[in-house]
N, C-alpha and C positions, 0 to 999 in steps of 0.2 A: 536563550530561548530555543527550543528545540524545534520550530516550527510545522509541529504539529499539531492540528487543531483540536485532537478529541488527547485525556489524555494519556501515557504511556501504560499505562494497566491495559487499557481499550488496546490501543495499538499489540502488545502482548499479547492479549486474547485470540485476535485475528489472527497473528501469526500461527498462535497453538493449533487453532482452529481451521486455518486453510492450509497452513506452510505446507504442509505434506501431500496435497491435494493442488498445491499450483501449477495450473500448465503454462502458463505466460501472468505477466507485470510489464505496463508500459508506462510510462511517464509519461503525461500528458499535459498541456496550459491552456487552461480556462481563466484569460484576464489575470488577477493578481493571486490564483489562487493555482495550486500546480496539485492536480490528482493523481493518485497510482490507480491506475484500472486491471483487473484482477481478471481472469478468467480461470474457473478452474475446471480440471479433468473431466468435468459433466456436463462443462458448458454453459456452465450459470458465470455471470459476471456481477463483483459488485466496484463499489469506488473508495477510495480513502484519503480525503482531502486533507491537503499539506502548505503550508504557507511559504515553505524557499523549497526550490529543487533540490537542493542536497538532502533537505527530512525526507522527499517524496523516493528518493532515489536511494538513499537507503533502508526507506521500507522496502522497496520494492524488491533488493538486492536481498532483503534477510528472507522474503519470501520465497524469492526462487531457490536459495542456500538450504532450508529451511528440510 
């Protein structure tokens, strides 16, 4: 299970889409569900909810890489 809740095509996209544009990714826990929250270089933030820390942590890791 890769504990990602939407699926890896979606998670792809986001990255296409933000990676190059991320200023910050932080891991955050909301009860049983762990978010990446995004901000990027314009100051808009969105979320991308994850079911274990390790999916949420390496989205977050491909975004900043990215």
């Amino acid at each position: 299970m890769s504990g990602y809740d939407r699926s890896s095509s979606q998670e792809a996209a986001n990255i296409q889409t933000f990676g190059s544009d991320v200023k910050d990714a932080t891991v955050l826990s909301e009860g049983n569900v762990f978010v990446v929250q995004v901000e990027t270089a314009q100051g808009d933030f969105f979320s991308l909810p994850h079911t274990s820390y390790a999916a949420a942590s390496a989205t977050a890791e491909r975004l900043l890489c990215a």
